[in-house]
C-alpha positions in Angstrom: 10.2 -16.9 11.3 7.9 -17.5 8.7 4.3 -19.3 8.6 2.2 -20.9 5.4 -1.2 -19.9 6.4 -3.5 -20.7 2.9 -3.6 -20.0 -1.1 -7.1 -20.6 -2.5 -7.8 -21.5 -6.2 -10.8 -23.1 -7.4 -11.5 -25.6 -10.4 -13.9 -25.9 -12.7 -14.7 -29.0 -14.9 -16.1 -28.5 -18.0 -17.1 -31.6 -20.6 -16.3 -31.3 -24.3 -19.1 -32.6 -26.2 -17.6 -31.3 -29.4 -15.6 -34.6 -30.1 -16.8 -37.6 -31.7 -14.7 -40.1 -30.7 -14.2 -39.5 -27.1 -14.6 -36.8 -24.3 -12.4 -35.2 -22.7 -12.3 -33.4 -19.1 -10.8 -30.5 -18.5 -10.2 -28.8 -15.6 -9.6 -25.2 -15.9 -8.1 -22.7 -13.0 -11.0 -20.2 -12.4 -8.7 -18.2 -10.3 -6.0 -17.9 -13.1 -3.5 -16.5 -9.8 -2.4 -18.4 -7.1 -1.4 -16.5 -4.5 1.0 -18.2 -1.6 0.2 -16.2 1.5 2.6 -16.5 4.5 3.2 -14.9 7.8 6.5 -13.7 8.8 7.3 -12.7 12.5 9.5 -10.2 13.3 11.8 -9.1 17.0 11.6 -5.3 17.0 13.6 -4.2 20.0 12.1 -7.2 22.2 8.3 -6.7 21.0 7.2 -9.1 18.6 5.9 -7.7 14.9 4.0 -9.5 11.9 3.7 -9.5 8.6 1.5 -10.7 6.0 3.0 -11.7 2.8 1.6 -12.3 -0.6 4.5 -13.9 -2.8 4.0 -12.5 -7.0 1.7 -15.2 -8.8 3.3 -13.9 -12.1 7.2 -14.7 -11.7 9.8 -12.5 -13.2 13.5 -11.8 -12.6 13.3 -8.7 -10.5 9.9 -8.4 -8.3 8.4 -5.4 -7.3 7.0 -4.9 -3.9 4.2 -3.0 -2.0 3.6 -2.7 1.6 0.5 -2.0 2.7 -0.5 -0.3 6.0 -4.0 -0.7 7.5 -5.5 1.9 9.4 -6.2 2.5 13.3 -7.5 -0.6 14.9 -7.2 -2.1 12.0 -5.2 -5.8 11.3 -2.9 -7.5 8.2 -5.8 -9.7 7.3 -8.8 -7.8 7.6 -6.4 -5.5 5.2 -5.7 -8.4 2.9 -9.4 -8.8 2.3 -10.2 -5.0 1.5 -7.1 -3.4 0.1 -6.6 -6.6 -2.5 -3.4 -5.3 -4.4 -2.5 -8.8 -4.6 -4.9 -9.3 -7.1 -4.7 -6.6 -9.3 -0.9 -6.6 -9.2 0.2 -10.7 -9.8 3.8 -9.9 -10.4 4.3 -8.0 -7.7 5.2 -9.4 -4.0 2.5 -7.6 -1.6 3.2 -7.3 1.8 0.6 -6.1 4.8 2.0 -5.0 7.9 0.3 -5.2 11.2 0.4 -2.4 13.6 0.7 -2.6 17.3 -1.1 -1.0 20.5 0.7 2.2 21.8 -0.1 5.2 19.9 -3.4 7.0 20.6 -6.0 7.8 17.4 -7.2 11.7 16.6 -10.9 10.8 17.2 -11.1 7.3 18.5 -8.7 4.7 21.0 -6.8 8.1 22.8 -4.9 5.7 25.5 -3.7 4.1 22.3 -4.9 0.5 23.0 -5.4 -1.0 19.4 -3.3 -1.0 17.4 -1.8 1.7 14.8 1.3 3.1 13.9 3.6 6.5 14.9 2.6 9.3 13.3 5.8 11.6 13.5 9.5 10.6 13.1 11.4 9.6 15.8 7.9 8.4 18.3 7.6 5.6 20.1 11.2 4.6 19.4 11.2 4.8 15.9 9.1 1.5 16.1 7.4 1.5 12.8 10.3 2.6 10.7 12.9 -0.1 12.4 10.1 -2.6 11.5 9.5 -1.5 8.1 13.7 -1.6 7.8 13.5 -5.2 9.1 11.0 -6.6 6.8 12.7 -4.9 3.8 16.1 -6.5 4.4 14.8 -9.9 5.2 12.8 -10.0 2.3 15.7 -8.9 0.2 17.7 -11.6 1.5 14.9 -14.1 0.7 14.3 -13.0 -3.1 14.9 -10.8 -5.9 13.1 -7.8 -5.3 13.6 -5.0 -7.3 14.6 -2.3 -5.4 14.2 0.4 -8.0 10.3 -0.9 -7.6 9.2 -0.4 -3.6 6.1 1.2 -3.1 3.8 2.0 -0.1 0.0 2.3 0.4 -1.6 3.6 3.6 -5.2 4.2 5.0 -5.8 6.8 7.5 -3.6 6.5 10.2 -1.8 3.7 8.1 -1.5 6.4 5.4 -0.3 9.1 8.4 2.6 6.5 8.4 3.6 6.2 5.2 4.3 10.0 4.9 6.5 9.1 8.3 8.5 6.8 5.8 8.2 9.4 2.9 10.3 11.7 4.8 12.8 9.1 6.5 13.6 6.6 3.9 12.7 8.1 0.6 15.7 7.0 -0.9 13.9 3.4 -1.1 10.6 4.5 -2.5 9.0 4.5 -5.8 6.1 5.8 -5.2 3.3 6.2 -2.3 -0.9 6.2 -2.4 -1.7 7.8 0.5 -5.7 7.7 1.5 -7.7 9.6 4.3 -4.9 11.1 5.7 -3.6 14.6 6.8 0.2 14.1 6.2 1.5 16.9 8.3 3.9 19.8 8.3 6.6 16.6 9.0 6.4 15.7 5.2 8.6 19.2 4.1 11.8 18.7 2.5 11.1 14.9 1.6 12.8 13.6 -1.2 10.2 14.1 -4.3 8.9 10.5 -5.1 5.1 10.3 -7.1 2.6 10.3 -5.1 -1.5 9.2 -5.5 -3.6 11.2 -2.6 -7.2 9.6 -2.1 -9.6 11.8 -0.2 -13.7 11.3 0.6 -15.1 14.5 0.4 -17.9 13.3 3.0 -15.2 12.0 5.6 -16.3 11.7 9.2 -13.0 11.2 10.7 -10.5 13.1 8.6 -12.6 15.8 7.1 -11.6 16.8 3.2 -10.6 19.9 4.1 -7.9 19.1 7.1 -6.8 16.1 4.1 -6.2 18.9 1.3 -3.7 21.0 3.6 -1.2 18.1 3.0 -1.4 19.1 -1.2 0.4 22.6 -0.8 3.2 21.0 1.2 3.6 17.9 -1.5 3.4 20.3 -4.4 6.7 22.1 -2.9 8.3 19.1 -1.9 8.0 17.6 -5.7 7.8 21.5 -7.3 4.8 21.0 -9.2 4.4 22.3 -12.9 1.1 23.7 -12.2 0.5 24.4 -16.1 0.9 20.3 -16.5 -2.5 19.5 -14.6 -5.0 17.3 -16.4 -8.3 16.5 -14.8 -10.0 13.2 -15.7 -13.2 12.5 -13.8 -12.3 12.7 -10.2 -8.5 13.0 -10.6 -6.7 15.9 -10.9 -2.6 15.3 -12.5 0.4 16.9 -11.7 3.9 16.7 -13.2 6.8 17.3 -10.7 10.5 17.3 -10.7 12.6 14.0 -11.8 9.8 12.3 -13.7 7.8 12.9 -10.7 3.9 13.2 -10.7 0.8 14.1 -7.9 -2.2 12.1 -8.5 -5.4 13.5 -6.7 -8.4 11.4 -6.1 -11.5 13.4 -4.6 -14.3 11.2 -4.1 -17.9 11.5 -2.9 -16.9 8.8 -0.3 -16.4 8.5 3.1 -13.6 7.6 5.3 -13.1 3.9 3.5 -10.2 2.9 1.1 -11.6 2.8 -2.4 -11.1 -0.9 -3.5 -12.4 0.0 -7.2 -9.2 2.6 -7.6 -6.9 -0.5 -6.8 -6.7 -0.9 -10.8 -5.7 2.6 -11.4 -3.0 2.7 -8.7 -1.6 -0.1 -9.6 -1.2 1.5 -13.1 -0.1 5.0 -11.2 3.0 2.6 -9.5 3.7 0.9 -12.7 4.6 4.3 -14.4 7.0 5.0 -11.6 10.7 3.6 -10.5 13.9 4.7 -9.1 
């Protein structure tokens, strides 16, 4: 089921005083994207699941697609607000996914009662994955995505998640940004897709260094050319197998996502298809 919620665009009116004979109004679109924002409802094995979903503002034949996956306790639209790939990436269809109650945080919520996402394959039913399955199908069925073009974008334990997906349905993704997360020994073996890792080195909830034992375990998994690496500011790049490559953001930051490296992800994803 889906539900219109709001697009917001905003108009200016600006009077021409260049012309002699007459004037003219014109009302230019300040907000040169208008972004059509619905919510789609999912059944997951009798619990009910949502999804937020930005529809491209720049048509084209095939669209790409990014889900995004909040962090614990977090929510679709307070996601929507911060993590606003929608903007930075108009031809794109941009989808946030909510997370349910039921899987207890590392430092925070441990009887699990906001809501977050599994954090190893196979928990809590497969709940997550089966949801992330559903969405993808029905929004294949509903337009012309590009399925060469899927990517995923997590924070924290939203970004714990999308390493869950890395490993079980890699055969659908593009590429992954994974931020303030520790992706775990379940991440071996997965298929080598690019990846963009995001770490604060002044985290208070995932500290830097339990975030950088995920690198040695991606560097395998995409068999890293070590000799490759280019550093540019706070971003270290690697090239991998099969046009592969490891992006690695170390920020003086905390534990937040960093809105003002939306741009340059969005360029990282743009470089990369199936």
């Amino acid at each position: 089921m889906e539900k219109i919620i709001t697009s917001k665009s905003r108009l200016v009116f600006i009077k021409n005083g260049m012309m002699k004979n007459f004037k003219i109004l014109l009302f230019l679109c300040v907000s040169t994207c208008f972004f059509a924002q619905k919510e789609f409802t999912f059944n997951i094995n009798n619990v009910e699941r949502k999804a937020l979903v930005f529809e491209p503002s720049q048509k084209s034949q095939k669209i790409p697609m990014v889900f995004i996956f909040h962090g614990h306790g977090g929510n679709a639209k307070n996601a929507s607000q911060k993590i606003n790939f929608q903007h930075e990436f108009p031809e794109a269809m941009v989808v946030f996914m909510q997370g349910i109650p039921g899987t207890s945080g590392y430092v925070i919520d441990k009887k699990g009662l906001l809501n977050g996402w599994q954090m190893f394959p196979n928990e809590n039913g497969n709940r997550d994955v089966l949801f992330f399955d559903e969405v993808l199908k029905n929004l294949q069925n509903k337009f012309s995505i590009d399925e060469r073009r899927i990517y995923l974008v997590g924070h924290s334990n939203g970004a714990r998640f999308v390493n869950v997906l890395w490993k079980e349905r890699g055969e659908k993704i593009a590429a992954i940004c994974s931020v303030a997360a520790q992706g775990g020994m379940m991440a071996r073996n997965a298929k080598p897709v690019s990846i963009w890792m995001s770490m604060g080195k002044n985290d208070p909830l995932v500290p830097y260094a339990t975030q950088k034992k995920s690198i040695p375990i991606v560097k395998k998994n995409l068999q890293i050319d070590e000799i490759s690496t280019v550093h540019n500011g706070d971003t270290t790049t690697f090239k991998g197998i099969e046009n592969t490559e490891l992006v690695i953001e170390e920020k003086n930051a905390g534990h937040e996502f960093p809105a003002s490296s939306i741009p340059k992800i969005v360029n990282f994803f743009q470089r990369h298809s199936r």
